[in-house]
KELUM-526365 format. One record per residue (C-alpha): residue number from 0; x, y, z; residue in three letters. Coordinates in pm, 1 decimal. Example, Ala and Ser with C-alpha at 12.3 -4.5 7.8 and 13.67 -1.06 7.14 Angstrom:
@seq:0	u:1230.0	v:-450.0	w:780.0	type:ALA
@seq:1	u:1367.0	v:-106.0	w:714.0	type:SER
***
This chain:
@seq:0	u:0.0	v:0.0	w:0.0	type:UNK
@seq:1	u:269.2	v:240.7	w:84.8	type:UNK
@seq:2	u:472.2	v:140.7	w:-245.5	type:UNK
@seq:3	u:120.7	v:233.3	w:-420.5	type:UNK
@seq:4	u:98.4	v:568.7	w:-288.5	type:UNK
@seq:5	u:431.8	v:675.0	w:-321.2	type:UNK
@seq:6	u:408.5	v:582.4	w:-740.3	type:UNK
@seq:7	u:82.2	v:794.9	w:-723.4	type:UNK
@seq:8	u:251.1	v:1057.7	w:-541.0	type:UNK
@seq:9	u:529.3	v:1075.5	w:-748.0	type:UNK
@seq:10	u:372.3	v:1062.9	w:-1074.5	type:UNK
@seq:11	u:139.2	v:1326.0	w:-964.7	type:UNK
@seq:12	u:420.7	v:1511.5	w:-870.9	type:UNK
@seq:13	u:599.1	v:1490.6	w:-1194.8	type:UNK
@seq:14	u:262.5	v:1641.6	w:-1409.2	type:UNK
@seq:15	u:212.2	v:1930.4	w:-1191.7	type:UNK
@seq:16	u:280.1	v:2270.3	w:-1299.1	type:UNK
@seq:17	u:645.8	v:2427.0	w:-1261.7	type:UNK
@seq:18	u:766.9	v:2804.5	w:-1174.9	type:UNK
@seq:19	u:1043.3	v:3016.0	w:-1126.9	type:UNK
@seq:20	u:1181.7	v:2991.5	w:-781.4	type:UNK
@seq:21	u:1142.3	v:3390.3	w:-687.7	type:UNK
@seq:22	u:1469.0	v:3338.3	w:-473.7	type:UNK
@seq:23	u:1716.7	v:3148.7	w:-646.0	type:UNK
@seq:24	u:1522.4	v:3186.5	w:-1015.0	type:UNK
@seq:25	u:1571.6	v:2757.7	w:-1010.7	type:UNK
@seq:26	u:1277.0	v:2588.2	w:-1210.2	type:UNK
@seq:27	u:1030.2	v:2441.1	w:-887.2	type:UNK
@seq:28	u:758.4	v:2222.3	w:-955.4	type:UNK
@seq:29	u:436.1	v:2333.3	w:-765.4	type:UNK
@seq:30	u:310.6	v:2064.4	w:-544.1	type:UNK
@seq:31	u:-45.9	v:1890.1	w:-644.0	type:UNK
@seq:32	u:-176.3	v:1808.9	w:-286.3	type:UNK
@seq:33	u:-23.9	v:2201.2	w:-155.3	type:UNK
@seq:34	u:-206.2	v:2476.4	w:-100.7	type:UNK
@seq:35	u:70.7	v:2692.0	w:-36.4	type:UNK
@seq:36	u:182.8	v:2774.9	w:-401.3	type:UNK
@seq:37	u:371.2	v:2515.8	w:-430.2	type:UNK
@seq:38	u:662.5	v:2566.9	w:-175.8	type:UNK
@seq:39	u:766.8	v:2262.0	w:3.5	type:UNK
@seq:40	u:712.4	v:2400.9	w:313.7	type:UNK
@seq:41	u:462.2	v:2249.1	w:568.4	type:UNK
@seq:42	u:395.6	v:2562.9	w:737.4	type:UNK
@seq:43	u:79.6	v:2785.3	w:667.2	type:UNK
@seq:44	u:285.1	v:3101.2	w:573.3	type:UNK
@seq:45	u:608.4	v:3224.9	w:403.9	type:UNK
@seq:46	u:796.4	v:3267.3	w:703.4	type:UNK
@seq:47	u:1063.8	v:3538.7	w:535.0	type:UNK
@seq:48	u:744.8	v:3761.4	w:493.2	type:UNK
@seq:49	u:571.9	v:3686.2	w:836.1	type:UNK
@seq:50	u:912.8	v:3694.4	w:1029.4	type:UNK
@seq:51	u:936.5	v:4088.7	w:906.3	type:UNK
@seq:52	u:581.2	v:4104.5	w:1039.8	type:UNK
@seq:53	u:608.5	v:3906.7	w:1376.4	type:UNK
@seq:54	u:911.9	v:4186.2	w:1417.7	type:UNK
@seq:55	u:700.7	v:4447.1	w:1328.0	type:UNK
@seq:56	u:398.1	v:4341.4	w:1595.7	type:UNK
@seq:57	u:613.6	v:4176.7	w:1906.2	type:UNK
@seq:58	u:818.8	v:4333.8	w:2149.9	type:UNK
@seq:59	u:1168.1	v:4232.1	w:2097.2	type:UNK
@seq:60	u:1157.7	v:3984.7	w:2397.5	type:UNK
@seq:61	u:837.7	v:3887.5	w:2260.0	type:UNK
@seq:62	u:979.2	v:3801.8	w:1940.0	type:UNK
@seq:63	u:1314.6	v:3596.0	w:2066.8	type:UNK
@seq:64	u:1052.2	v:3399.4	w:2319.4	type:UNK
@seq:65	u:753.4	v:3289.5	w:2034.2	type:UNK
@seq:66	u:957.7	v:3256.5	w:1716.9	type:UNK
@seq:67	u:1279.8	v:3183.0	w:1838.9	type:UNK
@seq:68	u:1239.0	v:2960.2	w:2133.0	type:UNK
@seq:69	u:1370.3	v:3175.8	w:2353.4	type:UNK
@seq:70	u:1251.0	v:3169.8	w:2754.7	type:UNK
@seq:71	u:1195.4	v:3449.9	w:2960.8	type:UNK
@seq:72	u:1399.8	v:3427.7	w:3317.7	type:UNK
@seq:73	u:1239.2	v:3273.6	w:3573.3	type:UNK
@seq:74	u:1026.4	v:3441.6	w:3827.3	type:UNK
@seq:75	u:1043.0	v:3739.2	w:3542.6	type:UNK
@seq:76	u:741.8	v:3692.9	w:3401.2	type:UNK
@seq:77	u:434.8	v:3938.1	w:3466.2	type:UNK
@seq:78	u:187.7	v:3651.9	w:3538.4	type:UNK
@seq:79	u:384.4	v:3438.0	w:3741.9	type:UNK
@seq:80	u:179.6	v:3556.9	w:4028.3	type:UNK
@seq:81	u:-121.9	v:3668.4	w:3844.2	type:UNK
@seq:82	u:-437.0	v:3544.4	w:3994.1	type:UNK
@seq:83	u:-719.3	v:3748.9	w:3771.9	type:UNK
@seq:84	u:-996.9	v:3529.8	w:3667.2	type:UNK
@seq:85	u:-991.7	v:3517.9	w:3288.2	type:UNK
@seq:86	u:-835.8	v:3374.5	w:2963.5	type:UNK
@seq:87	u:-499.5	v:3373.8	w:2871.3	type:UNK
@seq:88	u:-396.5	v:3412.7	w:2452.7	type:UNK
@seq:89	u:-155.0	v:3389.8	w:2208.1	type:UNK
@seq:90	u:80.8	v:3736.8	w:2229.0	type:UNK
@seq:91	u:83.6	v:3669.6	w:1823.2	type:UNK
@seq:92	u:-241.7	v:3574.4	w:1714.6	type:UNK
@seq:93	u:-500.4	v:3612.1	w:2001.2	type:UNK
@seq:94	u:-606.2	v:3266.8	w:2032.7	type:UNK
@seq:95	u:-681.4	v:3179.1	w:2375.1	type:UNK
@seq:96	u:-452.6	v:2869.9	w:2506.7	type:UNK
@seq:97	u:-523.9	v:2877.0	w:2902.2	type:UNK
@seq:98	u:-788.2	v:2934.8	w:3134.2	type:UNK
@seq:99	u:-712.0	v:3085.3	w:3506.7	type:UNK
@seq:100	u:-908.8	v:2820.0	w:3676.1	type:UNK
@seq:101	u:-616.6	v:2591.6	w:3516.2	type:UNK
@seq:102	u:-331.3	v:2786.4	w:3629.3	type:UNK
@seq:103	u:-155.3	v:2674.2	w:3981.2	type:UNK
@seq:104	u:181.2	v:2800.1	w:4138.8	type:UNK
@seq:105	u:421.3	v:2516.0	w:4081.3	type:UNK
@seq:106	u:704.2	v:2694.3	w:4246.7	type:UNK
@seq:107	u:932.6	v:2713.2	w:3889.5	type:UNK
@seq:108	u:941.5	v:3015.3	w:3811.7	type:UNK
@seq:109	u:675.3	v:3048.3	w:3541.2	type:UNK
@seq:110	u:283.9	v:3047.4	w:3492.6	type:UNK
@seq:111	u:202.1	v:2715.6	w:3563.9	type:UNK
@seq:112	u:-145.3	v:2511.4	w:3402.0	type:UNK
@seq:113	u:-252.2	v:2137.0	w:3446.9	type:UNK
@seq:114	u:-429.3	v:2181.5	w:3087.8	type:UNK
@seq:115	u:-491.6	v:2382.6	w:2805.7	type:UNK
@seq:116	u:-810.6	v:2547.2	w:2729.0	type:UNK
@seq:117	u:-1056.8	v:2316.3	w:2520.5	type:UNK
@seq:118	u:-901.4	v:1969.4	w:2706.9	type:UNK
@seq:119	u:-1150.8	v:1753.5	w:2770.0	type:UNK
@seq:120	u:-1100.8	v:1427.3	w:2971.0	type:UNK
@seq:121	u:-757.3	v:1438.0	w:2816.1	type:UNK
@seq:122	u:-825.2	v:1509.6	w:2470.9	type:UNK
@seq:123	u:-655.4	v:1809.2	w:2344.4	type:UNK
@seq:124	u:-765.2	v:1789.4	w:2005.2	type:UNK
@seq:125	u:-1010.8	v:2085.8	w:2066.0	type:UNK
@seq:126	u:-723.4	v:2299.0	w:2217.2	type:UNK
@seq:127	u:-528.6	v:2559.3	w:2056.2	type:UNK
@seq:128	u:-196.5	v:2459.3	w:2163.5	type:UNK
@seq:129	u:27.7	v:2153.5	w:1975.8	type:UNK
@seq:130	u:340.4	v:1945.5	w:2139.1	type:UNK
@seq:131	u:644.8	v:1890.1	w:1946.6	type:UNK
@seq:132	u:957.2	v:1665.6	w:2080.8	type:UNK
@seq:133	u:1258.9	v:1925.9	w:2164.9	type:UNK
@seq:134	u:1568.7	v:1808.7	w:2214.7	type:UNK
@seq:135	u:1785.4	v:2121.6	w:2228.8	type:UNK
@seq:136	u:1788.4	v:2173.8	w:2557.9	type:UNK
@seq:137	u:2012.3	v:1864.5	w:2614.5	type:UNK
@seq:138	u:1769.5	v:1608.1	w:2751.4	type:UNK
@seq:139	u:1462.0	v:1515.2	w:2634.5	type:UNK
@seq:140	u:1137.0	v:1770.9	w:2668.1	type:UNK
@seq:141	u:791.5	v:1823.0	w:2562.1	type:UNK
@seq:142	u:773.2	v:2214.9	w:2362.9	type:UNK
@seq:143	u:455.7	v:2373.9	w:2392.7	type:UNK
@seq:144	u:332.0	v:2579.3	w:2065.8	type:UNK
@seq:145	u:-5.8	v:2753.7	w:1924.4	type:UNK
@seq:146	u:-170.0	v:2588.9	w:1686.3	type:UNK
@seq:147	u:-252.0	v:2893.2	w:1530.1	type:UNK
@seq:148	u:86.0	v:3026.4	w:1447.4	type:UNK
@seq:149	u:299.1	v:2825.6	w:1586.8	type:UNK
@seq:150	u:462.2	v:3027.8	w:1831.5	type:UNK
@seq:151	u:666.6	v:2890.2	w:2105.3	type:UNK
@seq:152	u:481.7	v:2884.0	w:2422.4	type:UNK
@seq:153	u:713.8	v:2672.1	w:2670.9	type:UNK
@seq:154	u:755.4	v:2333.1	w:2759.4	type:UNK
@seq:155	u:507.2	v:2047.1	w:2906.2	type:UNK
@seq:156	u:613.6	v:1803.8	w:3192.4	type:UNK
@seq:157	u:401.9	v:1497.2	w:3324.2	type:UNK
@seq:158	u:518.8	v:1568.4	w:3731.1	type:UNK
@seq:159	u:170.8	v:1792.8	w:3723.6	type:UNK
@seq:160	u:-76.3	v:1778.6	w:3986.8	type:UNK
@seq:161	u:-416.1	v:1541.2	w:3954.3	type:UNK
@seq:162	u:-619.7	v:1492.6	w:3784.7	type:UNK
@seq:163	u:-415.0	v:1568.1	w:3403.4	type:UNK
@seq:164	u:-77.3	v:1488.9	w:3584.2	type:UNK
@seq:165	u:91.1	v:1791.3	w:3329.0	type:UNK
@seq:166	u:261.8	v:2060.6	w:3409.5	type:UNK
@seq:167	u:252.0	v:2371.5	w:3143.3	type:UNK
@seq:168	u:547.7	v:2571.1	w:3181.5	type:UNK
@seq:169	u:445.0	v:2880.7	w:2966.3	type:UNK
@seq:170	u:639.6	v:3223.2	w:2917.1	type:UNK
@seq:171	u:439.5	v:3544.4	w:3034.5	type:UNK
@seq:172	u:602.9	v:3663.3	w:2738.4	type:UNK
@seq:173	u:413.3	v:3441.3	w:2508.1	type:UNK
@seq:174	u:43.4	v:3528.0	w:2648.1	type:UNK
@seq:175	u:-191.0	v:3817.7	w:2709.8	type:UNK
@seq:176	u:-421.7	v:3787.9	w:2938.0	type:UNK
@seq:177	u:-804.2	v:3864.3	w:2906.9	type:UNK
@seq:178	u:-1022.3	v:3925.3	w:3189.3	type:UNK
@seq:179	u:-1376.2	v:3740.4	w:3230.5	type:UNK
@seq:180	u:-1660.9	v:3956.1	w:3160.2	type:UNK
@seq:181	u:-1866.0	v:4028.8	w:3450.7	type:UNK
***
């Protein structure tokens, strides 16, 4: 089956449409199952002409933290402490990733949340936030990003308190926070 759809893949591949790479002015083919104009890319965006625009929106610190996996210092952050009832969002695109009533104090040095907003019973496939493997901080860890726009939120860790067992290390830097309506 997977020899199957690699021919099909592959011959669809070869009939679709080529184009001048704008950057290196290379012939590129455009790719049939894309919608992305035929880069190879798998993100939603061309990142040279959103990373002018993420620099353009974020603070610098902002910027470093979300798009270059950067982390704020610990006990820095401007909701560390923060006990507001309300939703916290994506500093780049708005979408909300936490609720308060999830957020605890786990004594590290960042806001803290057993789960994302939109888990239910473990199932985070109605939250806003993904989890890629990240190795580059010498051991093994869990990153945290938006689903939205992939920025870099922090890092997850399963020594969380019950009943999801996960502890959400997020950057202050990498939310603003929305207060509930009263």
């Amino acid at each position: 089956m997977a020899r199957l759809l690699a021919r099909y893949i592959g011959a669809a591949a070869q009939q679709a449409p080529a184009r001048l790479a704008p950057s290196t002015g290379h012939l590129q083919r455009l790719c049939p199952f894309c919608t992305n104009s035929g880069t190879s890319s798998l993100t939603r965006y061309n990142e040279t002409q959103i990373d002018t625009d993420w620099k353009k929106r974020l603070t610098p610190e902002q910027y470093v933290v979300t798009r270059e996996k950067g982390t704020e210092m610990p006990f820095s952050g401007i909701y560390l402490n923060h006990t507001e009832e309300g939703m916290y969002h994506c500093v780049c695109c708005d979408t909300p990733l936490f609720s308060s009533t999830a957020k605890y104090d786990s004594g590290m040095g960042w806001p803290t949340f057993h789960e994302a907003h939109g888990t239910w019973e473990h199932d985070e496939s109605h939250a806003n936030i993904l989890r890629r493997p990240d190795n580059s901080l010498g051991s093994e860890a869990t990153e945290v990003i938006c689903k939205q726009c992939d920025a870099h939120l922090g890092h997850v860790f399963d020594d969380g308190p019950d009943p999801s067992g996960q502890r959400f290390c997020i950057n202050s830097l990498a939310l603003n926070f929305k207060p509930k309506a009263k």
